[in-house]
C-alpha positions, 0 to 999 in steps of 0.5 A: 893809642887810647885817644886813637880808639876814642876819636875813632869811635866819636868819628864812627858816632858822628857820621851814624848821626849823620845818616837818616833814618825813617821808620813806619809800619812797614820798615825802618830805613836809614840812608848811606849818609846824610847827604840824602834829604828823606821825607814822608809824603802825607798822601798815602798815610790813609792805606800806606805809607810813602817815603822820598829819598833824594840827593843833590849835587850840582846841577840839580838832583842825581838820585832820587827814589819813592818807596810806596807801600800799599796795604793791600794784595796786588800782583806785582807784575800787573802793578808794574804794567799799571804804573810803570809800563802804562805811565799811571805813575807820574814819576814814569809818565816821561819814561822813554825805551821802557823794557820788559818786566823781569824777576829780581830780589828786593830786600832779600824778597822776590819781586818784579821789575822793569828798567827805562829812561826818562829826560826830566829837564832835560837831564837823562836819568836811568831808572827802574821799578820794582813791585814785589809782596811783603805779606799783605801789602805791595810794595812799589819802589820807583828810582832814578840816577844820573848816568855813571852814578851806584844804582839807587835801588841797591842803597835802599834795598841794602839798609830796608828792614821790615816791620811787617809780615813778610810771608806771602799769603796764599788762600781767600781765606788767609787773604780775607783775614788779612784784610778785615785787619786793613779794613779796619784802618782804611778803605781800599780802591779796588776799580774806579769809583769803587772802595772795599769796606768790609769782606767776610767768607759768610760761608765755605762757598761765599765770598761777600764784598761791600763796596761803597760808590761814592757821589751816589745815594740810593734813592737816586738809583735805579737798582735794577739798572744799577746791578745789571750796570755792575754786572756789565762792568765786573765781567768787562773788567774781570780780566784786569781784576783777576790779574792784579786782585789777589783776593779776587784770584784766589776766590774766583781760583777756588770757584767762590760765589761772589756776593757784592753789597754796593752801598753810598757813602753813607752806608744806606745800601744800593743793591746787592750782585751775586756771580756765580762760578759757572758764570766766570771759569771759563772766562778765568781758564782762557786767562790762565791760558795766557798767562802760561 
């Protein structure tokens, strides 16, 4: 009976060495079994982390799933409109009868999801994306599975474990402060052509932003043209940033003026941009309105 219980447990050992595990900042995961190949890809090392799990069987790969985690706040069904929905993602650039953006859970957090297929070498997978807030980041998981195969997601959801806070922020100034924590470690892309470096409440009412334009030098501006340019392009794009920008949402929700630093890429500062609330609310009531 001993040596039972003993080969039992050597069993046990062996196939929990078996298993893949892979840990970052955000969470720790560790696959079913070691049929899975896990990798980390190096591309969002500067303002996340991104994790590849995929297994082959025979005629190629049957499941695959990409976990993205983007340190920063983003709206996730505006983030899955972005990526998936609109095929931004080069993952769902191929995705055909994509449906409708729904609730769900994701490691026990609420989340936003939207199910397609996709033919990828002439093979049909079945796939779906999930986009949810963990904290301050976004969290973006995109899967696909040969037909007939367990849902993927599932597998990665069931072992996902956080490392880091989880508890939604609510507040520009709660926001803001998690921010000057990320803007520590990395800029972040907020429009084309556009990185928030520093955000500060300069006071009760203010908001200040410095954004860096790379391929731009001062000199080489025209700084009035150049605010009226940005002035332009912030109330253009106004509904799109609101949408997908909680920092921006939360600010413009509780009328902050919004004082924006453009500076180049070597910190030499271009010009400076102020909005006011009586500018943009009712540009922000009118995208309340659709959203309800």
């Amino acid at each position: 009976m001993t040596r039972l219980i003993t080969a039992i447990i050597a069993a046990a050992a062996t196939l929990a060495m078996q298993a893949a595990t892979v840990s970052n900042a955000f969470f720790s995961l560790t696959t079913p079994d070691d049929s899975w190949a896990v990798s980390a890809d190096n591309s969002m090392r500067s303002i996340g982390a991104r994790v590849l799990l995929q297994r082959s069987g025979s005629g190629g790969i049957s499941e695959l799933a990409r976990i993205d985690v983007i340190d920063a706040p983003f709206d996730p069904e505006a983030y899955l409109q972005s990526q998936a929905v609109q095929r931004r993602d080069p993952f769902c650039r191929e995705a055909v009868e994509v449906g409708a953006v729904t609730d769900t859970t994701f490691a026990l957090l609420p989340a936003k999801r939207v199910r397609f297929a996709k033919v990828s070498r002439g093979v049909r997978y079945e796939c779906e994306a999930v986009a949810l807030n963990a904290g301050f980041c976004t969290m973006y998981v995109v899967s696909g599975r040969r037909s007939g195969l367990p849902n993927v997601v599932g597998a990665v959801a069931g072992s996902l474990r956080w490392l880091c806070p989880t508890a939604p922020l609510s507040g520009t100034a709660a926001i803001v402060k998690a921010a000057k924590t990320a803007l520590a470690k990395h800029n972040m892309h907020i429009a084309d052509n556009e990185y928030l470096t520093h955000v500060e409440l300069t006071d009760s009412q203010t908001l200040e932003l410095e954004v860096m334009i790379p391929y731009l030098t001062k000199e080489s501006v025209n700084v009035t043209a150049f605010v009226q340019q940005m002035r332009e392009r912030w109330f253009k794009t106004l509904n799109g940033s609101y949408r997908l920008n909680l920092l921006i949402r939360a600010a413009a929700d509780e009328r902050k003026q919004l004082r924006y630093v453009y500076t180049d890429n070597r910190g030499g500062e271009i010009g400076t941009m102020l909005i006011y609330p009586q500018e943009y609310e009712a540009a922000v009531a009118a995208i309340k309105q659709k959203q309800r």
